[in-house]
Structures are given as structure tokens and as C-alpha cells.
VODO-736795 format. One line per field, with one value per residue (C-alpha): residue in one letter; x, y, z. Coordinates in Angstrom, 1 decimal. Example, Ala and Ser with C-alpha at 12.3 -4.5 7.8 and 13.67 -1.06 7.14 Angstrom:
# VODO-736795
aa: A, S
x: 12.3, 13.7
y: -4.5, -1.1
z: 7.8, 7.1
END
This chain:
# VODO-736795
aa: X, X, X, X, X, X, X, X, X, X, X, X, X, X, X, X, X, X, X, X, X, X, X, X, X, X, X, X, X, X, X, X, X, X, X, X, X, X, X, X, X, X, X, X, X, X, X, X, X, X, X, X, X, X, X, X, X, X, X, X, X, X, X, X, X, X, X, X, X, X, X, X, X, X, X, X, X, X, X, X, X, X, X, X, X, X, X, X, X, X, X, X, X, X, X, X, X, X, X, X, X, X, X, X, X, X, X, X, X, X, X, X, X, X, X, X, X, X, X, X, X, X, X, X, X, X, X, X, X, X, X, X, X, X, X, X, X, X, X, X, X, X, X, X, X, X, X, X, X, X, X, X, X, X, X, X, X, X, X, X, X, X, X, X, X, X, X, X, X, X, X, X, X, X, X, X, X, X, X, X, X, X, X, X, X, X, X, X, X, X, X, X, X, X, X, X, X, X, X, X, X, X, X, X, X, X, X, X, X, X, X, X, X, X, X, X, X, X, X, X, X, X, X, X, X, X, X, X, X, X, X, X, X, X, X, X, X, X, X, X, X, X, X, X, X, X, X, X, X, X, X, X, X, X, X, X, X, X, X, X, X, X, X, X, X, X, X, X, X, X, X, X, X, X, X, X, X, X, X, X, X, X, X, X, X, X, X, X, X, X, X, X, X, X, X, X, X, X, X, X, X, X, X, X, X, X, X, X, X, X, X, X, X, X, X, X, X, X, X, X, X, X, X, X, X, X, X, X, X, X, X, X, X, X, X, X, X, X, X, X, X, X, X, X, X, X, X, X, X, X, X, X, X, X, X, X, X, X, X, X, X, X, X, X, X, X, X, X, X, X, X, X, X, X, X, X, X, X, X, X, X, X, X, X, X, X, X, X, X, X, X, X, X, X, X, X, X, X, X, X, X, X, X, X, X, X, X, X, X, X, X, X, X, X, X, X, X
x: -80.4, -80.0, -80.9, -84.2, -85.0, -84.4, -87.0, -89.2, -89.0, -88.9, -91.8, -94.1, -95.7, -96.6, -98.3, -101.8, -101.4, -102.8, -105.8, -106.3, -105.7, -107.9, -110.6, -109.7, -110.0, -113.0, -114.5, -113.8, -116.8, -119.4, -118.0, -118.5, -122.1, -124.5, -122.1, -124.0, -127.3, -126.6, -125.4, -128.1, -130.2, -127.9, -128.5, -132.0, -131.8, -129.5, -132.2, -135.0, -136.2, -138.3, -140.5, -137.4, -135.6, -137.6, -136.0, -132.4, -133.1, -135.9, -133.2, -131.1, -133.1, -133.5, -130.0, -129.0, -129.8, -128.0, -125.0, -125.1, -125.0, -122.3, -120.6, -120.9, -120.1, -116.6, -115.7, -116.6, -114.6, -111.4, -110.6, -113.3, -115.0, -119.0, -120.7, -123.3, -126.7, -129.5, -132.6, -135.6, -138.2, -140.6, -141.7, -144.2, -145.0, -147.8, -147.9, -147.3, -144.4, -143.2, -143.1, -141.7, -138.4, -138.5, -138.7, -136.6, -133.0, -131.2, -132.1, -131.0, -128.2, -127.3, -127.7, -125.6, -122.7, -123.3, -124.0, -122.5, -119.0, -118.5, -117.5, -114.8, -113.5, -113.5, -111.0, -108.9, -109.2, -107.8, -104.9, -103.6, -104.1, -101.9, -99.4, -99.0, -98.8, -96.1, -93.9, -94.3, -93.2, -90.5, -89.2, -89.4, -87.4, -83.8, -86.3, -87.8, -84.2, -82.9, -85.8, -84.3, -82.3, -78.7, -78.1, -80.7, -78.7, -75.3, -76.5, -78.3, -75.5, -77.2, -79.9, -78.7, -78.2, -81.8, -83.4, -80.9, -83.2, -86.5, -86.0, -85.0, -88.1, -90.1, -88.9, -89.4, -93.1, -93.5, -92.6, -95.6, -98.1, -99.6, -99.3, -101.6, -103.7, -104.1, -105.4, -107.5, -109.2, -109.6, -111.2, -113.4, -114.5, -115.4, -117.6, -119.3, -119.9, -121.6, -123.6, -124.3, -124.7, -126.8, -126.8, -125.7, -129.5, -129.9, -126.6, -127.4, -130.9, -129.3, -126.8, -129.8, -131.7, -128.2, -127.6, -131.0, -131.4, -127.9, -129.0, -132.4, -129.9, -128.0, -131.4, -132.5, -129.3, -128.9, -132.1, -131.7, -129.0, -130.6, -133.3, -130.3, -128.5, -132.5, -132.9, -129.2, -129.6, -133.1, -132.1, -128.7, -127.7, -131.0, -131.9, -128.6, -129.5, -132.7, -131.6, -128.8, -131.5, -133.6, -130.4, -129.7, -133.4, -133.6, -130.0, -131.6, -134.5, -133.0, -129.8, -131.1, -128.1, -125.7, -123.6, -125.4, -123.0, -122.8, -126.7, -126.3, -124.3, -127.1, -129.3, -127.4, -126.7, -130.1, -131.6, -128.4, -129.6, -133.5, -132.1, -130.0, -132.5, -135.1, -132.5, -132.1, -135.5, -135.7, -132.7, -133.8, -137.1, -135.1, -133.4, -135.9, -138.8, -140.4, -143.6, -143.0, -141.8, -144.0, -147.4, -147.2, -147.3, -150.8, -149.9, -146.6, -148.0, -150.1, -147.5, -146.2, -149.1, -149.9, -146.6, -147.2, -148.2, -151.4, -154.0, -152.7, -155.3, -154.1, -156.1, -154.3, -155.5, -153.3, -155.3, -151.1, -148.1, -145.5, -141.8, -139.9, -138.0, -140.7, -142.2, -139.5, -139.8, -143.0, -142.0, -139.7, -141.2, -144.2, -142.4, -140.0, -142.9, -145.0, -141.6, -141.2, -144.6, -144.2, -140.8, -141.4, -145.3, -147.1, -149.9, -152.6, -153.6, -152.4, -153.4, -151.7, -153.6, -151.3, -153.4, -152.2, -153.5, -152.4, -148.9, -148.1, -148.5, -149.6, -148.5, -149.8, -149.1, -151.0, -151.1, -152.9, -149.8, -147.6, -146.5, -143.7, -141.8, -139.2, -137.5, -134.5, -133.9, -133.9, -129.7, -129.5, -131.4, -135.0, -137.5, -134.4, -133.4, -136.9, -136.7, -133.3, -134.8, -137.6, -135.9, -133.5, -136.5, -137.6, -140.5, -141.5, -141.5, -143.6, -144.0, -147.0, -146.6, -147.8, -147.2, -149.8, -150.6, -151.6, -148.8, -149.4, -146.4, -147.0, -145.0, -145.3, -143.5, -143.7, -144.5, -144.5, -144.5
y: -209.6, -206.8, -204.1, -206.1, -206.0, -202.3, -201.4, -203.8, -201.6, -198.4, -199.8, -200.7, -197.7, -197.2, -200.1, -199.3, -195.2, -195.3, -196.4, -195.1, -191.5, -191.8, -192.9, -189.3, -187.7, -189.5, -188.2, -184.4, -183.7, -186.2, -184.5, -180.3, -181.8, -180.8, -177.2, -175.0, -176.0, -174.9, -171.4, -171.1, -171.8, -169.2, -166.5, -166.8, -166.6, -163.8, -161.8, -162.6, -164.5, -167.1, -168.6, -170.0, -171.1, -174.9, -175.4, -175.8, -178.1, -180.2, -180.5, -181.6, -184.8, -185.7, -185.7, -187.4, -191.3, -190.5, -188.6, -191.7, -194.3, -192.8, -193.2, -197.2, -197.4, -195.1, -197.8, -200.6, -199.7, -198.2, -200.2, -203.4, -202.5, -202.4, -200.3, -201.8, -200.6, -199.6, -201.0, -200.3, -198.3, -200.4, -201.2, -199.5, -195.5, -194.6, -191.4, -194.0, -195.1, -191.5, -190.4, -193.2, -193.0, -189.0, -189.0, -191.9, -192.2, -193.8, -190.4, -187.7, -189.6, -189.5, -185.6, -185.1, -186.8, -184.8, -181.5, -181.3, -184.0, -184.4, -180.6, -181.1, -184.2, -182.4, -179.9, -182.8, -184.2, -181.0, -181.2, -184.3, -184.1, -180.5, -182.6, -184.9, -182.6, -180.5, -183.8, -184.9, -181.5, -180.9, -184.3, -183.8, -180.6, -181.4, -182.6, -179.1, -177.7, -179.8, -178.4, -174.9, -173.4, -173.8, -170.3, -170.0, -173.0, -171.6, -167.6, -168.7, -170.7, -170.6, -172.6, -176.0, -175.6, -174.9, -177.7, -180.3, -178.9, -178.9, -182.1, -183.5, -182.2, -183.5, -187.0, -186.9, -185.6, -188.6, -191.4, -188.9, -188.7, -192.6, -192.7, -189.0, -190.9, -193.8, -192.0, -189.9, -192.9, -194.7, -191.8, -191.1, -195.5, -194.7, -191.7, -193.5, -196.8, -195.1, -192.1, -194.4, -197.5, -199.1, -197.7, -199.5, -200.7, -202.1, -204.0, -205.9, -206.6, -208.0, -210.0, -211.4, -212.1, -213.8, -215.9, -217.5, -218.0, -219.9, -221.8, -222.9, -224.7, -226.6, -227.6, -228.4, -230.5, -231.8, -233.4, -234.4, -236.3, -238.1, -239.4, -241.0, -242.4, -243.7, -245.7, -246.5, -248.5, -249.7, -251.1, -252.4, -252.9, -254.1, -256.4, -258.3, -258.4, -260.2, -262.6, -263.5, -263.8, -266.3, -268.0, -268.7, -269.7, -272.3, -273.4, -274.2, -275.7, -278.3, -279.2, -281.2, -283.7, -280.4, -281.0, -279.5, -276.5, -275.9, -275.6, -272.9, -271.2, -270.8, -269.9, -266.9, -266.1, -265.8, -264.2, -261.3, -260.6, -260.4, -257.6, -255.9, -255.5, -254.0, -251.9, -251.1, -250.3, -248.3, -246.0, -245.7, -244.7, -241.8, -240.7, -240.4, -242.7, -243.6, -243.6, -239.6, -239.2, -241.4, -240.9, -237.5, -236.2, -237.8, -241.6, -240.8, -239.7, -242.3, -244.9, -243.0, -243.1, -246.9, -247.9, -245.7, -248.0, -244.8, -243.8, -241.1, -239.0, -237.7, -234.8, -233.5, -231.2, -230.2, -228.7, -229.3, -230.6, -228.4, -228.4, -231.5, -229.8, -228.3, -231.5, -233.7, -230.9, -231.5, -235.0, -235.3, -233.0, -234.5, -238.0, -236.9, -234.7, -238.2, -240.1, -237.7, -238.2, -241.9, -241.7, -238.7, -237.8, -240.8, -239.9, -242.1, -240.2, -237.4, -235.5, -234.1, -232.0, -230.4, -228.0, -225.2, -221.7, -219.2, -219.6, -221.4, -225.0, -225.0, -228.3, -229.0, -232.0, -232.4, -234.7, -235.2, -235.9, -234.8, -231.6, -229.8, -229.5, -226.7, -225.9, -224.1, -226.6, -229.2, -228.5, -228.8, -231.9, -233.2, -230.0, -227.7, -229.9, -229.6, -225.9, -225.2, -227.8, -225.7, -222.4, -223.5, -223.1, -219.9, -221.6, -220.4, -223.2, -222.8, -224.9, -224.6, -227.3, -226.0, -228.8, -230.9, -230.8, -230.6, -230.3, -228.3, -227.9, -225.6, -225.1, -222.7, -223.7, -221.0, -222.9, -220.2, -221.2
z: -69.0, -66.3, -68.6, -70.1, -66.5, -66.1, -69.0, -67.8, -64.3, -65.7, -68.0, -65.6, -64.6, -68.2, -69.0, -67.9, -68.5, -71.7, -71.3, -68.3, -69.9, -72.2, -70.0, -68.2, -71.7, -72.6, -69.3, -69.8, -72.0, -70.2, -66.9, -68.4, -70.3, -67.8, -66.8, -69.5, -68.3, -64.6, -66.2, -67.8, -64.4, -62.8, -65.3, -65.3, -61.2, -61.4, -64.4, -62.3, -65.6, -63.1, -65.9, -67.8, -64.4, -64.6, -68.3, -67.2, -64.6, -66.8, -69.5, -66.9, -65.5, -69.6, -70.1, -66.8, -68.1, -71.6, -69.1, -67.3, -70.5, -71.8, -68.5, -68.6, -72.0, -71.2, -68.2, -70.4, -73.3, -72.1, -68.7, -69.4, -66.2, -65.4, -63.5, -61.5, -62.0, -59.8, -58.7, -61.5, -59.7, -61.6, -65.0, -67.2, -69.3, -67.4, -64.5, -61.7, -63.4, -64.0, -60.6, -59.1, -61.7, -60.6, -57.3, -56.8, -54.6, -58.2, -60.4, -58.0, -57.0, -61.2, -61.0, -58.2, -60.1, -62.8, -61.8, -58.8, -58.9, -63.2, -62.8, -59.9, -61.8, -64.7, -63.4, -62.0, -65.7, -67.2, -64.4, -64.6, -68.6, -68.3, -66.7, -69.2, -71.9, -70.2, -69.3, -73.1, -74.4, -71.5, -72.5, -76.1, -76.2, -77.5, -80.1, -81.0, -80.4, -82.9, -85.1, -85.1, -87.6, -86.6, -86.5, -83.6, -81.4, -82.0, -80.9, -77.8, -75.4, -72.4, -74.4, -73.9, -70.3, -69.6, -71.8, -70.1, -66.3, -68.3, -69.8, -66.4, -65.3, -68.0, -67.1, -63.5, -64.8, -67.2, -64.3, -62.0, -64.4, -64.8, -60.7, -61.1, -63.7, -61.6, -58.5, -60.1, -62.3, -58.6, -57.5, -60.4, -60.2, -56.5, -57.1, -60.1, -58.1, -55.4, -57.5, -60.7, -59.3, -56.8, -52.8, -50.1, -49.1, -52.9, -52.5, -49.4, -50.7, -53.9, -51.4, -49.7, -52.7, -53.9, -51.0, -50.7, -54.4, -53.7, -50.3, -51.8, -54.9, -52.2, -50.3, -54.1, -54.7, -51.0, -51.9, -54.7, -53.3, -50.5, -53.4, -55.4, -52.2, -51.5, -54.7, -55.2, -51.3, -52.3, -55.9, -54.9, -51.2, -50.4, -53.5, -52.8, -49.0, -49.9, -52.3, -49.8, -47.2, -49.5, -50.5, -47.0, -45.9, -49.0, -47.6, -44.3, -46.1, -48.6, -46.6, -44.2, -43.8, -42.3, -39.5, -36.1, -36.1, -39.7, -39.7, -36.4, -38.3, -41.4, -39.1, -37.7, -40.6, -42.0, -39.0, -39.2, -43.1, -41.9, -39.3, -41.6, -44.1, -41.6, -40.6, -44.2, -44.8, -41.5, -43.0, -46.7, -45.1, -43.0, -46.0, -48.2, -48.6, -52.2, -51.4, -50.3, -53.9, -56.1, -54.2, -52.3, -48.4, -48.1, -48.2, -46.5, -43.7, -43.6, -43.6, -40.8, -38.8, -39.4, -37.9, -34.7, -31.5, -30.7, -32.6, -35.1, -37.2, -40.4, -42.8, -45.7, -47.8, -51.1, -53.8, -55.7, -54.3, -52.8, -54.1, -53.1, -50.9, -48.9, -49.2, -47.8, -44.7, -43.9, -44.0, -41.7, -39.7, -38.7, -38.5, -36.3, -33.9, -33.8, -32.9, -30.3, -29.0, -28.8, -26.7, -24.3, -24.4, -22.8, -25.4, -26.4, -29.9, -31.8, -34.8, -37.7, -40.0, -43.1, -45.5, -48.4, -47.2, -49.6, -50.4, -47.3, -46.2, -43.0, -40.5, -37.0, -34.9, -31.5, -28.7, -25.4, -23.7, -20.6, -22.6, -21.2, -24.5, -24.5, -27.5, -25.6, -23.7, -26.3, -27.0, -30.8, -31.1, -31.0, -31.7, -31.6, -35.1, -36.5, -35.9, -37.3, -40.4, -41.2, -40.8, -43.5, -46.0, -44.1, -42.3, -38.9, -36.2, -33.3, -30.1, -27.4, -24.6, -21.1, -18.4, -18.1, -22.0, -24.7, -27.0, -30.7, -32.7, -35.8, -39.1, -41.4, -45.0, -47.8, -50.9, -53.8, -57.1
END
């Protein structure tokens, strides 16, 4: 048992070394590629030849993108890593299209590791592949000694001395060189990731382009959600309310011979399961109301509006309907601005006009109230909700309420197909 554990341990180092050799090995010609080409540039420079000096560096930018294939396909195949790539500079074979791929960050950052880094790591590749030839032969030599003619070992005594030091220094040379190869692959990886792939401005684009691809799917799916809590409380919960409500009113009705505190009782009873379905519908309506979903922003609003104690005008004006999320923002929105001017405005009309300009979907809710609405004062709740609502679809929320009134509260709701 202790001595499986002792290879294992002495193994270890070993286990990743040959691969990771020849991903060195595989590198030495794609790292000395572009080396003749910058010889040539220098003996041109050095004969004054200046009508010849462009080739060398033209053949250079045509051999960059092959360089840099190769590259990938060398990570991919011998350690199963891939190299991220860079931004496109844009799609297309005409002169536009040309210039932007030439004068582009991506390409010259491909020539530098090339021309200016694949020679350095080449020389690192030709140490650390010196050291593992000389620790495989220095390891190896009783071997070639034994090879020998006899004569040859028996003549030459102080022979065996000196092959018992260089095949201790062999060893020790063996258990060096996958820790050699190791650094030197990390180092190669680093400069490849940062001179073949994208820069640090691409990355954090592509992060940002990640994260609200991501956040719009849990909007997406948060909604989605409130929909299927809407109809599972409007099919279920709230058709066995109201049949227990009707249950109890025929009760009440037929059973007229009840005792006077049985019939209380009914009654109580029956006027609790009226509340609790208002209260129902008052909640499924928060949620998510159906008639959002099955007839659009236009008759919800409406039905907003109708149950308002003031005067509420409502213009809509959608050539298509938005996304159900943006929709459902607008929603609330403007019922939660219009509950607001009910409770704190002392308003006796307001206005809500919601319109499609562009790629946005413009939403403005006025009043001729008290104004005095301040969004940084509001704590987390009331407009500071609605604000923090919209901005989760990237909307701009946007409150003008000098004291005295009026108050105009306009959203902004990017609605791109």
C-alpha cells in the first residue's frame, strides 16, 4: 500500500507533462513562422532595397489569421482549451470592410504576438525542450553504457562513477522539467489570451451584453410567473370562493326555519366570502390582470381609469403591442401614478397618454394637483418603486412636480423587436 502511494507521488508531476510538451513542441514552428519574414524586412532595410521593404510586412498581416488558427487549433487539441475570440470588426468583402479588419486593435494585437512574443517563446520552447532531452539522456545513460562493447566498460573505471552523478542529475532534471513545462505553458496561455483573444474593453462589453441578456430572461420568467399564479387564483381559489358564496346565500335563502344564531352565523359567513373575493379580485388584478393580457394596454388602462373616483383621460396609441414585459410595466406604472394621485394629490382629473415613437413607448401621467412629488424623498417606495421598476427594463423614469402643481411623470420603455 505505501509503495502504490509513493509512485502515485512521484507520479504526479508527470501526469499532465505530456501533453503539455507537446503543446511546447507544437508551438516552436507557429512561434519561428513569421521570424524569416522580419529578416527579410531587415535585409532590405539594411540594402537600402526600400521598394521590396512593404512585402515582408504585407506577407506578414496574410499570414497573421492562419498564424493565429493554428494557434486555437494547438490549445484545442493538446490541453482541450479555447481561446476566446475577438470582436468581428464587421461583416462583409468590400473596402469598408477591409480597412476596418486592418486598422483594427484585434489584428495588430495578432502581429505583435507573432512577430514580436512567438520569437521569445520560442526560445523558451527550445529551453525547456533542451532540458528535457538532456534529463532523458542523463537518465538513460547506464542504458547506453550497457550498450558498449565490454571491452570499453572494463578499460575506462572511472566511467561508472561519473554516470552514477549524471544520472543523479538526470533525475533531479526529469522531476524539474514538467514544473519548467508547466510555467512556461501558463505563461504562453496568458500571452495568447490577452494578444489572440479579445481586450479587456471587448470582455466587459460581452459581460454587459451577457448580464442583460440574462436579467431580461428572469424579467421574461418573473412574468411569466405572475401570469400563471394570475389564472391559477382566478380559475381555482376564486371559482371555489364563489360557489361557496352562492352556496351560503341559497343557505340563507331556503332555510328559513334556522335557529336565530345559526342564521347570524350564515350571514357572516356569506358577507366574509363576498370580502374575500373582492379582495381576491383586487390582488389577481395587482398581479397580473387578464384583460392586460387578452385585450392589450388600451382596455387596461381603461379599466383603471373607470374605477378612479376623478376624471381620468386615457389616449393610447400602439400601431403593435410591446413585449409582455414592457407591457406589464407600463401597466403597473400608470396604475400605481393614478393611485398615487388619488391618495396624495387632491386632483380632480388627470391624463395619461401612452404612444410608440420609434423604438420607444413613451408614458406620461399628469395631474392638476398639489404637486410636490420628490422621488428622493420617497424612501424605496411609492415613485422611488416605479423608478427602480422601470429601470429594471432600462427605461428612464422622470418626475416634474413643482409645489403648487402640476405633476408630469414620464417613462421611457425601450420596446425593440
Amino acid at each position: 500500500m505505501q509503495l502504490t502511494t509513493w509512485l502515485r507521488l512521484l507520479g504526479r508531476p508527470f501526469r499532465r507533462a505530456g501533453h503539455r510538451t507537446a503543446l511546447v513542441a507544437a508551438g516552436l514552428p507557429l512561434h519561428l513562422a513569421v521570424v524569416p519574414l522580419w529578416l527579410w524586412l531587415l535585409g532590405t532595410m539594411a540594402a537600402l532595397v526600400w521598394a521590396l521593404t512593404p512585402l515582408p510586412v504585407l506577407f506578414t498581416l496574410v499570414v497573421t489569421p492562419l498564424l493565429t488558427v493554428g494557434q486555437r487549433r494547438r490549445y484545442r487539441a493538446l490541453v482541450g482549451k479555447d481561446l476566446p475570440r475577438p470582436a468581428v470588426p464587421g461583416p462583409g468583402r468590400n473596402w469598408k470592410s477591409a480597412v476596418r479588419r486592418l486598422t483594427g486593435r484585434a489584428l495588430w494585437r495578432q502581429v505583435c504576438y507573432h512577430a514580436v512574443a512567438g520569437p521569445l517563446l520560442a526560445v523558451l520552447d527550445l529551453a525547456v525542450l533542451a532540458v528535457w532531452a538532456a534529463a532523458l539522456v542523463a537518465a538513460s545513460l547506464y542504458v547506453w553504457i550497457w550498450a558498449l562493447p565490454p571491452q570499453w566498460r572494463v578499460t575506462d573505471l572511472g566511467y561508472s562513477t561519473q554516470a552514477a552523478y549524471i544520472t543523479a542529475g538526470g533525475l533531479a532534471l526529469l522531476f524539474l522539467g514538467p514544473r519548467l513545462t508547466g510555467a512556461l505553458v501558463r505563461l504562453e496561455t496568458r500571452a495568447a489570451e490577452v494578444l489572440l483573444g479579445p481586450s479587456r474593453t471587448e470582455k466587459l462589453a460581452r459581460r454587459v451584453a451577457d448580464l442583460a441578456q440574462s436579467r431580461a430572461g428572469v424579467l421574461d420568467a418573473a412574468d411569466a410567473e405572475r401570469r400563471r399564479i394570475e389564472r391559477d387564483l382566478h380559475d381555482g381559489v376564486q371559482q371555489r370562493l364563489v360557489s361557496l358564496a352562492v352556496n351560503l346565500g341559497l343557505a340563507r335563502a331556503t332555510l328559513g326555519d334556522l335557529p336565530a344564531d345559526a342564521r347570524k352565523v350564515i350571514d357572516e359567513a356569506h358577507r366574509e366570502a363576498k370580502e374575500a373575493i373582492a379582495e381576491l379580485n383586487n390582488l389577481v388584478r395587482g398581479l397580473h390582470p387578464a384583460v392586460l393580457e387578452d385585450r392589450g394596454l388600451d382596455a387596461a388602462l381603461s379599466g383603471v381609469a373607470a374605477r378612479l373616483p376623478i376624471p381620468v383621460r386615457v389616449a393610447v396609441d400602439l400601431p403593435q403591442r410591446p413585449s409582455p414585459t414592457v407591457e406589464a410595466v407600463a401597466y403597473f406604472v400608470v396604475s400605481e401614478a393614478l393611485t398615487n394621485v388619488v391618495k396624495h394629490a387632491q386632483a380632480t382629473r388627470a391624463d395619461v397618454t401612452v404612444e410608440r415613437i420609434g423604438e420607444t413607448l413613451l408614458v406620461v401621467v399628469a395631474d392638476d394637483g398639489a404637486g410636490g412629488a420628490d422621488l428622493a424623498a420617497a424612501g424605496g417606495t411609492g415613485l422611488a418603486g416605479l423608478a427602480k421598476r422601470v429601470a429594471s427594463v432600462d427605461g428612464t423614469f422622470s418626475c416634474r412636480s413643482p409645489a403648487g402643481g402640476p405633476t408630469v411623470i414620464t417613462v421611457e420603455l425601450p420596446c425593440a423587436p
